[in-house]
C-alpha positions in Angstrom: 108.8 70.0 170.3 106.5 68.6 167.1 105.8 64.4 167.7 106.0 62.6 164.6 102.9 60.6 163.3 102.0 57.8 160.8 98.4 58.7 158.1 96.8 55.4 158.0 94.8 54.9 155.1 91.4 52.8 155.1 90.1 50.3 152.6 92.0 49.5 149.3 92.1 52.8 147.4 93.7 55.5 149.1 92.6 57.9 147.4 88.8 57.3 148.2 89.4 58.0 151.9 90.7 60.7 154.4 93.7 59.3 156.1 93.8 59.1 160.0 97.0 60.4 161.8 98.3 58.4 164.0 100.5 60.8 166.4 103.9 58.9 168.0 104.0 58.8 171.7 106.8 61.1 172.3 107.3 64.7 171.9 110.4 64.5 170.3 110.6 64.5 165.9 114.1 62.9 166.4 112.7 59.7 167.5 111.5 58.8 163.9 108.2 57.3 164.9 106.9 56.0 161.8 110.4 55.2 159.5 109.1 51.5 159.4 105.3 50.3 159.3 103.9 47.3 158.5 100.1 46.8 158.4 98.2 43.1 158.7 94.8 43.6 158.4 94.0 45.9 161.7 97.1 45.8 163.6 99.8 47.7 162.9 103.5 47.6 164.0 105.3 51.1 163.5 109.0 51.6 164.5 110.5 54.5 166.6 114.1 53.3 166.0 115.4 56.7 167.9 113.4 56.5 171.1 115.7 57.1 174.4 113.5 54.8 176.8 116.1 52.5 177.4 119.0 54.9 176.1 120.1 57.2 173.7 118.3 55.9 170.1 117.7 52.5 171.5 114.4 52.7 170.0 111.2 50.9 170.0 108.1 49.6 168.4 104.3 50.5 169.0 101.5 48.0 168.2 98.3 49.9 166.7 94.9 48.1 166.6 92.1 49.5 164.1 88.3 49.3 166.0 85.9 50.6 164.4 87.6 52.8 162.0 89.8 54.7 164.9 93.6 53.6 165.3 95.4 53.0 168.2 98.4 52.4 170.1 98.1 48.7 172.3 101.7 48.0 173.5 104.9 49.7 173.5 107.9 46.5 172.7 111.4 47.6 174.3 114.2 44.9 172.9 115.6 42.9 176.3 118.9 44.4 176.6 119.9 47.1 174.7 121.6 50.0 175.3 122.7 53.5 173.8 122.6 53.8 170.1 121.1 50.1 169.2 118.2 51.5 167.0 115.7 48.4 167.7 
């Protein structure tokens, strides 16, 4: 199975450097790793809303943390109970 993945970008203009990708922790495309990111600084929060931890498409959300130029993933946060088919 193909994982998905986020390209971060570094510095203001994108176009002046090479993206990184970010690859999503699971295996499975349908998980949507990546449909929502925000980005403060060098922390990133990027959603899986389809992930089947805690379910079918319960979903979670990854924290990614920039050092020195290299993303990635921190912590995995799992919403306190949900179930099948809550997208968090």
């Amino acid at each position: 199975m193909l994982s998905m993945s986020v390209l971060v970008w570094m510095g203001m203009a994108m176009a002046s450097t090479t993206p990184e990708r970010v690859l999503g922790p699971s295996p499975n495309l349908y998980d949507h790793f990546g449909e929502a990111v925000d980005i403060f600084e060098s922390t990133a929060v990027v959603g899986e809303p389809e992930a089947d931890d805690q379910g079918t498409n319960a979903g979670s959300a990854h924290i990614l943390q920039e050092v020195g130029g290299i993303w990635s993933p921190t912590v995995e946060l799992k919403a306190p109970g949900v179930g099948p088919s809550t997208r968090f």
